[in-house]
Residue frames as qw, qx, qy, qz and C-alpha x, y, z in Angstrom:
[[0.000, 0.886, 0.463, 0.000, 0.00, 0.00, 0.00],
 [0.369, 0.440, 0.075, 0.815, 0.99, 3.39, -0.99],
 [0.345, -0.708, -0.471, 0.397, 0.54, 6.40, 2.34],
 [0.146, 0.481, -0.101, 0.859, 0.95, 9.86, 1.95],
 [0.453, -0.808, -0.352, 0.131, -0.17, 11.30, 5.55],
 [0.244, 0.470, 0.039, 0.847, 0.50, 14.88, 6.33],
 [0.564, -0.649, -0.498, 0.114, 0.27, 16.66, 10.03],
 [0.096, 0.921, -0.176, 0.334, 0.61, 19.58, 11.55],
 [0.712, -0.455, -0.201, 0.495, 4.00, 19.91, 14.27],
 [0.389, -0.757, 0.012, 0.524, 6.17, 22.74, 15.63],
 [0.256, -0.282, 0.652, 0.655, 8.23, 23.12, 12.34],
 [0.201, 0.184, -0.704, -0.655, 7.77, 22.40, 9.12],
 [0.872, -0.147, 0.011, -0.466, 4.36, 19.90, 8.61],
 [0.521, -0.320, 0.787, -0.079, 5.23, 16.22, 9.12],
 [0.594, 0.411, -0.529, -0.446, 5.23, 13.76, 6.29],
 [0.763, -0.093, 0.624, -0.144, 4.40, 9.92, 6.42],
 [0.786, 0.352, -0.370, -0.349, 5.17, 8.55, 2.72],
 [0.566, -0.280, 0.775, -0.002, 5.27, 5.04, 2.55],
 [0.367, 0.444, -0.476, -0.664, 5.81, 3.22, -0.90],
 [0.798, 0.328, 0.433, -0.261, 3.48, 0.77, -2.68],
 [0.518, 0.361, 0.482, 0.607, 3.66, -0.32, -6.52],
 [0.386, 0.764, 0.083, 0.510, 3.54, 3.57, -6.32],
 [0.595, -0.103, -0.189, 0.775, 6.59, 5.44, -4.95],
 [0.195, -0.931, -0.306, -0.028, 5.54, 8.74, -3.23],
 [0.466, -0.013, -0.199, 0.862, 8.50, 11.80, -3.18],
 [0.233, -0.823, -0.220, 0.469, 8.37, 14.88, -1.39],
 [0.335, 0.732, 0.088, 0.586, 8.47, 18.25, -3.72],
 [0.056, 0.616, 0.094, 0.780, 7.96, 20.41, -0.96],
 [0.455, -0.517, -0.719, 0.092, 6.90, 21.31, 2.17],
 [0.030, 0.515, -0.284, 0.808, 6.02, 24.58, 4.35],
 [0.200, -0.244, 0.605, -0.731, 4.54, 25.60, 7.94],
 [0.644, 0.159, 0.453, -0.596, 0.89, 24.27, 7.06],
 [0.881, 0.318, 0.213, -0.279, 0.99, 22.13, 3.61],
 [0.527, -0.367, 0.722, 0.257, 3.18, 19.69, 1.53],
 [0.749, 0.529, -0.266, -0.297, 3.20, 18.65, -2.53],
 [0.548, -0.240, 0.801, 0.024, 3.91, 15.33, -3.26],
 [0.549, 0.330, -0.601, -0.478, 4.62, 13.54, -6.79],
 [0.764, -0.274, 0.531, -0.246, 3.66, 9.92, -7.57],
 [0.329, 0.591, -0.683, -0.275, 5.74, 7.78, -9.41],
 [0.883, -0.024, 0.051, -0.466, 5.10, 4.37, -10.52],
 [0.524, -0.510, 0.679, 0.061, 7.87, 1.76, -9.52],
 [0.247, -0.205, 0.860, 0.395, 6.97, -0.38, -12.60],
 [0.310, -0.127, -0.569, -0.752, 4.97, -1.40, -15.31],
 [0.168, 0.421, 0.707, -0.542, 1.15, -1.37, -13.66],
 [0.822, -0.219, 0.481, -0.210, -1.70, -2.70, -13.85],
 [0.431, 0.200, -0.834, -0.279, -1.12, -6.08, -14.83],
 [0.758, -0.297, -0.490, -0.313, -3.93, -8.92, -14.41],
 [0.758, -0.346, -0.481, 0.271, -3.95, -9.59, -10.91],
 [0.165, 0.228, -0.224, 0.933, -2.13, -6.28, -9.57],
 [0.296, -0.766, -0.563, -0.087, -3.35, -4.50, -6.77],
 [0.376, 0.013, -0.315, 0.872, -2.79, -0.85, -5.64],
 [0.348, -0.798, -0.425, 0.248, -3.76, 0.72, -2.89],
 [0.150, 0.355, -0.228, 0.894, -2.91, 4.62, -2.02],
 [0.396, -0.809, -0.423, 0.098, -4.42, 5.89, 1.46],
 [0.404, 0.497, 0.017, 0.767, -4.29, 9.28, 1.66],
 [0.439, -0.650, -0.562, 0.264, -4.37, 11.24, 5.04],
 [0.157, 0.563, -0.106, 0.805, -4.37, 15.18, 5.99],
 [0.354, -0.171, -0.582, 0.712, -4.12, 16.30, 8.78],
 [0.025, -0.875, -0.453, 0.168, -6.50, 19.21, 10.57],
 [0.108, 0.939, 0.064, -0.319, -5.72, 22.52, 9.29],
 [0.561, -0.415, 0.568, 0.437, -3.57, 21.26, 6.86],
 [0.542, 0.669, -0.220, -0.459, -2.98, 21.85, 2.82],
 [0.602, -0.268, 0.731, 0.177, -1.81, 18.97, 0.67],
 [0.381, 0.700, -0.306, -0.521, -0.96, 18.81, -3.14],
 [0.678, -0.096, 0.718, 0.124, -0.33, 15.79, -4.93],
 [0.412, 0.714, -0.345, -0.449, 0.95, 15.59, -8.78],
 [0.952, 0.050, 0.280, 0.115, 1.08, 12.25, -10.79],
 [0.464, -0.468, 0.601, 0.453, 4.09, 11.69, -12.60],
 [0.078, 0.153, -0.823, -0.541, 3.07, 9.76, -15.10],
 [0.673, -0.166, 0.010, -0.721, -0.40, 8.17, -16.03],
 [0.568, 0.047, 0.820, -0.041, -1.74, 4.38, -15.06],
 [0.592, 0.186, -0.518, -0.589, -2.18, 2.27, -17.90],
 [0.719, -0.229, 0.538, -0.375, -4.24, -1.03, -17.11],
 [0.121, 0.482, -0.757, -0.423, -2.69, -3.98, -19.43],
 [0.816, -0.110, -0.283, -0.492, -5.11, -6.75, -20.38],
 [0.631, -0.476, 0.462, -0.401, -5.93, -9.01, -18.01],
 [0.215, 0.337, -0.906, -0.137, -4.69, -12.86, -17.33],
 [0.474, -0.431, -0.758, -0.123, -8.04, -14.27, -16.12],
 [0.442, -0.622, -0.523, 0.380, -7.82, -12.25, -12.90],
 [0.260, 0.776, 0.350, 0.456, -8.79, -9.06, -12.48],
 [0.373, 0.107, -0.302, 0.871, -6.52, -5.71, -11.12],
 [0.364, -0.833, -0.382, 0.166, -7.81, -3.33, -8.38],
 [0.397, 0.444, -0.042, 0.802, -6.97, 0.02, -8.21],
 [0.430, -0.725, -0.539, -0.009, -8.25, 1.49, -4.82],
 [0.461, 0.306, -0.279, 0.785, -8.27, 4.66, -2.58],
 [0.472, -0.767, -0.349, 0.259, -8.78, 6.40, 0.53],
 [0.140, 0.511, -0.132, 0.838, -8.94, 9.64, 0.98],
 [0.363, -0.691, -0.598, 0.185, -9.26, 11.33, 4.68],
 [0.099, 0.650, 0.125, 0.743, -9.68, 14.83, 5.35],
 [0.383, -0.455, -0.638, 0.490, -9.46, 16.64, 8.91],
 [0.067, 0.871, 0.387, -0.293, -11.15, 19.72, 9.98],
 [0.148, 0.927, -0.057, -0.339, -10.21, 22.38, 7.73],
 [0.571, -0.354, 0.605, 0.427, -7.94, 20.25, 5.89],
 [0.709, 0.644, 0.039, -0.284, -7.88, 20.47, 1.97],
 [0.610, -0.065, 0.766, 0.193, -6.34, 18.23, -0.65],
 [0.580, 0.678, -0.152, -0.425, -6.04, 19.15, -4.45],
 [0.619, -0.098, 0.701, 0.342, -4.76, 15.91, -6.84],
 [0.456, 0.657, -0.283, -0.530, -4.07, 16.60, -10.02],
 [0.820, -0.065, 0.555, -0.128, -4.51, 13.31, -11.01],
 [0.192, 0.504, -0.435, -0.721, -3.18, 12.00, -14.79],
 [0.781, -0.025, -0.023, -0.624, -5.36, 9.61, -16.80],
 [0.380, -0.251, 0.883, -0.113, -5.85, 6.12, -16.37],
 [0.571, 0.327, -0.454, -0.601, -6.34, 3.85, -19.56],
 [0.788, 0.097, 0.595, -0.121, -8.22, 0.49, -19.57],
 [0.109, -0.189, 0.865, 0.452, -5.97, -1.81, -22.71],
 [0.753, 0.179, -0.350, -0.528, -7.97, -3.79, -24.50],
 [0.706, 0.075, -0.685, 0.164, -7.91, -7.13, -22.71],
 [0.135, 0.275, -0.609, 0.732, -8.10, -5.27, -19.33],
 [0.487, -0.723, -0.399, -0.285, -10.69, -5.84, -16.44],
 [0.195, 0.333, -0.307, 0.870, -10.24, -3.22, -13.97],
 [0.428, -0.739, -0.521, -0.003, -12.27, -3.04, -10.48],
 [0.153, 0.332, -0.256, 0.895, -11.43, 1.19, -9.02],
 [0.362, -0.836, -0.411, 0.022, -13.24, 2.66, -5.81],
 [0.209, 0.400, -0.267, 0.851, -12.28, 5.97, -4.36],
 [0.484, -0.673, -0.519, 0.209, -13.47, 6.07, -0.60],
 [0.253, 0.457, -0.155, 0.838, -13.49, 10.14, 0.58],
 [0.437, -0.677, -0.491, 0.331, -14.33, 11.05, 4.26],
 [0.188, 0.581, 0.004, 0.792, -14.50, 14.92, 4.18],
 [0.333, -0.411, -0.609, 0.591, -13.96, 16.35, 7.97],
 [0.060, -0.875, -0.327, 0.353, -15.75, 19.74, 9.15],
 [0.028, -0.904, 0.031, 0.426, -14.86, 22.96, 6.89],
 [0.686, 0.073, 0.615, 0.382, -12.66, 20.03, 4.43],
 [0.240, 0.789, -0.181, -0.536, -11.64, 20.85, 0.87],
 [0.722, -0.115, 0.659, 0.179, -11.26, 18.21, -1.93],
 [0.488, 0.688, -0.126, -0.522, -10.24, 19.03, -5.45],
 [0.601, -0.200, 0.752, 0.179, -9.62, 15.82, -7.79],
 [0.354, 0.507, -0.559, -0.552, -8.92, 14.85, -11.17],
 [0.710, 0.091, 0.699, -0.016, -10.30, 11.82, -12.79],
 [0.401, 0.425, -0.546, -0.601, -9.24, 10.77, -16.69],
 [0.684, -0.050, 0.727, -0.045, -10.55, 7.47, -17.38],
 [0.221, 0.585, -0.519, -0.583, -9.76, 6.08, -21.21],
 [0.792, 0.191, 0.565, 0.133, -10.62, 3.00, -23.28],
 [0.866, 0.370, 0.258, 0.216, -8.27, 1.90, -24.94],
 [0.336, -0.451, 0.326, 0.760, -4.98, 3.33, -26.52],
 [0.130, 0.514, -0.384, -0.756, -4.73, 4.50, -30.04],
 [0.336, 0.229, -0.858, -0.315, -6.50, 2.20, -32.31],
 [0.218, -0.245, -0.924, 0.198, -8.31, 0.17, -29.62],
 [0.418, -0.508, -0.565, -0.498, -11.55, -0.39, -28.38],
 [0.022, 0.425, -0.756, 0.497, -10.64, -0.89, -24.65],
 [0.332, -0.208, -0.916, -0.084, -11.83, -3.07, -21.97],
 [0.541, -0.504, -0.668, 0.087, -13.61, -3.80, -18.58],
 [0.122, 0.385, -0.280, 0.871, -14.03, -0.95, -16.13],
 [0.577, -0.568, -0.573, -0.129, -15.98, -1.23, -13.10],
 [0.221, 0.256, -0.353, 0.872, -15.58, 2.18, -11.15],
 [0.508, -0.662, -0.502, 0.226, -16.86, 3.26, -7.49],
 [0.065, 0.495, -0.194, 0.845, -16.91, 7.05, -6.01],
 [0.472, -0.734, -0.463, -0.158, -18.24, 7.12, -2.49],
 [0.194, 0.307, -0.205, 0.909, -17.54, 10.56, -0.87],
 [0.569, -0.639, -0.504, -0.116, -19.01, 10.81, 2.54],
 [0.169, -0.766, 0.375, -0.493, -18.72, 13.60, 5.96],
 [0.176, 0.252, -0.879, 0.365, -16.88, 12.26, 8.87],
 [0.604, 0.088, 0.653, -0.447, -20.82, 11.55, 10.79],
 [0.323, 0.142, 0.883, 0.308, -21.11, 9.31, 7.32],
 [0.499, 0.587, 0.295, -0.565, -23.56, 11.58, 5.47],
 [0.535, -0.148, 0.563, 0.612, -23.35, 11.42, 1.66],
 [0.122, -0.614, 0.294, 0.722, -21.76, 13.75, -0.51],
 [0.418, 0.549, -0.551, -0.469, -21.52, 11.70, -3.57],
 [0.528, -0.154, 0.815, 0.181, -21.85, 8.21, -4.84],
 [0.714, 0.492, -0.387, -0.313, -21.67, 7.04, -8.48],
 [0.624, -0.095, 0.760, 0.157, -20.74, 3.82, -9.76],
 [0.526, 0.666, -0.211, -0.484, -20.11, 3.24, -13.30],
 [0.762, 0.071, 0.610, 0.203, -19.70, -0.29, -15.02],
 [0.446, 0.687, -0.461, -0.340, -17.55, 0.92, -19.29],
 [0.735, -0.220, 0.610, 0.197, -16.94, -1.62, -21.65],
 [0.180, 0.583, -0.305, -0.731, -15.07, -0.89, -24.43],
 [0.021, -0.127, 0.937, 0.326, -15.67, -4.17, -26.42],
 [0.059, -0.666, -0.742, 0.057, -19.91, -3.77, -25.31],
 [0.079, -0.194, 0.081, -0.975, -20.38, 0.17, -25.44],
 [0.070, 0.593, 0.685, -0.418, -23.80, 0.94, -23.00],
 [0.092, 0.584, 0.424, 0.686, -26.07, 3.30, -24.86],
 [0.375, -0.871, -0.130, -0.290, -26.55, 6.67, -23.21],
 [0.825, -0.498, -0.101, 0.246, -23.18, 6.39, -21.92],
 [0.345, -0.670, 0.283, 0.594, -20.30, 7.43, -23.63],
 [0.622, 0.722, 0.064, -0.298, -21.56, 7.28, -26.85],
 [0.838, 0.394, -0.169, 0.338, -18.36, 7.16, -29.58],
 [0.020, 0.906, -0.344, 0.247, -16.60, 8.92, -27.22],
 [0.809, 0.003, -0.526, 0.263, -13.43, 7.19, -25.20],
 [0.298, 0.236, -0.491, 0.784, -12.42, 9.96, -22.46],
 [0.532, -0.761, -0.336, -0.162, -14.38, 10.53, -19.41],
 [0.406, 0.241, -0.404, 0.783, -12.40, 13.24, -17.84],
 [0.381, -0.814, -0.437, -0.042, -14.14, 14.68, -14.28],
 [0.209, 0.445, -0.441, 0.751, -13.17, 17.52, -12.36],
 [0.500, -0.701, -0.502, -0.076, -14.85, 16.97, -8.57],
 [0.103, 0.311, -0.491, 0.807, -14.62, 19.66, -5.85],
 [0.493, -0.508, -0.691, -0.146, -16.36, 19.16, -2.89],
 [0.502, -0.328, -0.369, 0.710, -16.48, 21.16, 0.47],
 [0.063, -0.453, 0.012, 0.889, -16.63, 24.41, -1.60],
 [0.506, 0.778, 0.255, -0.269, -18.91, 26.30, -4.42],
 [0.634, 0.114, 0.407, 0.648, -17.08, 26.50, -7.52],
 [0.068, 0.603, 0.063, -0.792, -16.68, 30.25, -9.10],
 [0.675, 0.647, 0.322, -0.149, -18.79, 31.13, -11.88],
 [0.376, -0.270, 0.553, 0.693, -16.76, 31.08, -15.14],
 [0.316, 0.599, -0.126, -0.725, -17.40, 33.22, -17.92],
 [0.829, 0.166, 0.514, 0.143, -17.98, 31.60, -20.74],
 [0.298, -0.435, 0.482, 0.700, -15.25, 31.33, -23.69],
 [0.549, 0.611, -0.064, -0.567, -16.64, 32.32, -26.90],
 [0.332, 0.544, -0.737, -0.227, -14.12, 29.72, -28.50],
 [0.290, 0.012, -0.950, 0.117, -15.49, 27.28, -26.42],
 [0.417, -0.267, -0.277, -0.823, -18.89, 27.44, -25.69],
 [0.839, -0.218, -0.395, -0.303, -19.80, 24.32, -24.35],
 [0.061, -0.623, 0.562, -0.541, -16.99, 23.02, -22.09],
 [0.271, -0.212, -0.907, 0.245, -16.97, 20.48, -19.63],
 [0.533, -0.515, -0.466, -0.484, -20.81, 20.38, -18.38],
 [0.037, -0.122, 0.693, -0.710, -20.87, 21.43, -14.34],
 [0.572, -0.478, -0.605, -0.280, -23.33, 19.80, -11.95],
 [0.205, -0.491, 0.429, -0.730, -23.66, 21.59, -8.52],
 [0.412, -0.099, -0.891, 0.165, -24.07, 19.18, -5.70],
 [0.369, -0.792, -0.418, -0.249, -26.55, 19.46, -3.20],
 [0.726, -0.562, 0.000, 0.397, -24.01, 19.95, -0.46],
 [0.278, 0.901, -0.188, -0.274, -21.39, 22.34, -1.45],
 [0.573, -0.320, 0.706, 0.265, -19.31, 21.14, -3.86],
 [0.418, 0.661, -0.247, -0.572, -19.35, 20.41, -7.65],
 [0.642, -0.045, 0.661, 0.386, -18.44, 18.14, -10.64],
 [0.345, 0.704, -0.261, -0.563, -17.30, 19.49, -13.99],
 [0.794, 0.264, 0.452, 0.309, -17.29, 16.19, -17.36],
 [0.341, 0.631, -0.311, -0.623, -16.47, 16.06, -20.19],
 [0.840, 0.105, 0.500, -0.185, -16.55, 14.08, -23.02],
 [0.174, 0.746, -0.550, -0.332, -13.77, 13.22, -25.92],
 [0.894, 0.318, -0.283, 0.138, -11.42, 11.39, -27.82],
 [0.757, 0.145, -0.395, 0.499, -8.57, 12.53, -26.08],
 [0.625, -0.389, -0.523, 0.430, -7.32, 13.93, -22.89],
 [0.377, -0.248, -0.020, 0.892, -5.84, 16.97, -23.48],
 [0.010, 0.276, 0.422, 0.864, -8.63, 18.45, -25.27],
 [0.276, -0.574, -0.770, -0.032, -11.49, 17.92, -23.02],
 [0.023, -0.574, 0.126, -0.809, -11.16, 21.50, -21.05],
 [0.715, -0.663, -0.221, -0.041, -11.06, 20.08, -17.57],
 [0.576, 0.216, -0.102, 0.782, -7.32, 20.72, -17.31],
 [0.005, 0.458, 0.187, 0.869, -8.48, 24.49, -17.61],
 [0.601, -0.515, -0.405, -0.459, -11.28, 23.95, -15.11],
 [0.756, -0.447, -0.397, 0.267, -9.08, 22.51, -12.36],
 [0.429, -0.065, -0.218, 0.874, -6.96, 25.48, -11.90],
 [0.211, -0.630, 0.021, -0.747, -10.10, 28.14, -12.35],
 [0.708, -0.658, -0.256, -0.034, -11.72, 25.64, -9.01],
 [0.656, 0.172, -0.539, 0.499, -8.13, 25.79, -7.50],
 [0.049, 0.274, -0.289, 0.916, -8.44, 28.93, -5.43],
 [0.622, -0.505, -0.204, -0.562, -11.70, 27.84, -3.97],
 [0.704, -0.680, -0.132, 0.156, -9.70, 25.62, -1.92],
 [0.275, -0.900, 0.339, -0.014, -7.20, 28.04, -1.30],
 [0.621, 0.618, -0.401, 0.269, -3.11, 27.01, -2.30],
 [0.674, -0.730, 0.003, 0.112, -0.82, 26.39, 0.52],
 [0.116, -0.841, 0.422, 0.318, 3.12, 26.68, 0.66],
 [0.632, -0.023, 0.738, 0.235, 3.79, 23.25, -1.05],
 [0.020, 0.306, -0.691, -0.655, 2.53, 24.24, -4.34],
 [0.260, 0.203, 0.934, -0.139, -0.51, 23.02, -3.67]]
């Protein structure tokens, strides 16, 4: 299992990283928050692979996290790879991942859950890319879980979404292959003007609770204007010294 846990102390914060099939390094760190890259120790998934990341902030604490590289899932040997996380948040604690995307091969079956516990006054900005298939392909098996709950277990958010690229669901992703999300939660997102060059844009949905989710839909990653979207939300939760 990959850790990234982050607390306040006299000094600098404090820093738990402990490495998994991904390899957490310290960018940074100041009085109240910390940026941290992740870097993938080897080639991942493969059939059967499992990786865990549990992420922990501390109360009043700021915490930045920047993939390296993206996950590609590789097609599967009869048994299927797991890709799981945990996020916790403490009072007033906020967490921005800038996450990069994660592609399902052809031949992959992929089971993902993100588990988010958001404490009192919390802040959670995250990136999700999710892809079938590389260039050319059709991809596979996806079978994703979001459950984003307050620390007395209310809930925030849950989706579940079952993508196959080799069975497309109607009403789903249509010909499209990217499902890129931007989620913020904790805070209101700031109205954004709209760009005459870009009219449409990733499609925002205001939770009931404060918080948000901005889609989109594509062919490819870089085009989807959620990129763009995660730095206007950024400043809602607030930057810290890390770079966060």
């Amino acid at each position: 299992m990959t850790r990234i846990a982050v607390e306040r102390a006299a000094g600098p914060v404090r820093l738990h990283l402990a490495p998994g099939l991904l390899q957490p390094r310290l960018v940074s760190r100041g009085g109240t928050s910390a940026q941290v890259a992740l870097v993938a120790s080897g080639a991942t998934l493969l059939g059967g692979d499992e990786v865990a990341v549990d992420v922990e902030v501390g109360d009043g604490c700021t915490l930045g996290i920047e993939d390296v590289g993206g996950t590609v899932a590789y097609e599967s040997t009869g048994a299927p790879s797991r890709f799981d996380v945990r996020i916790r948040l403490g009072v007033g604690a906020r967490l921005i991942w800038r996450a990069h995307p994660f592609v399902v091969t052809d031949g992959a079956d992929v089971r993902r859950r993100t588990a988010i516990t958001l404490g009192e006054g919390a802040a959670l900005l995250l990136r999700e890319t999710l892809v079938l298939g590389r260039t050319g392909e059709r991809g596979g098996r996806l079978a994703t879980a979001l459950e984003a709950r307050s620390t007395r277990g209310a809930p925030l958010l849950i989706e579940h979404l079952d993508l196959d690229g080799a069975s497309p669901r109607p009403g789903v992703l249509g010909g499209h292959r990217v499902l890129d999300t931007a989620l913020l939660l904790g805070r209101r997102p700031p109205e954004a003007p709209v760009d005459p060059a870009d009219p449409v844009g990733p499609r925002v949905l205001h939770l009931e609770q404060p918080g948000a989710i901005g889609r989109a839909l594509g062919a490819s990653a870089h085009a989807t204007g959620v990129a763009a979207m995660m730095e206007a939300w950024a400043p809602a939760v607030g930057a810290g010294e890390g770079g966060a």
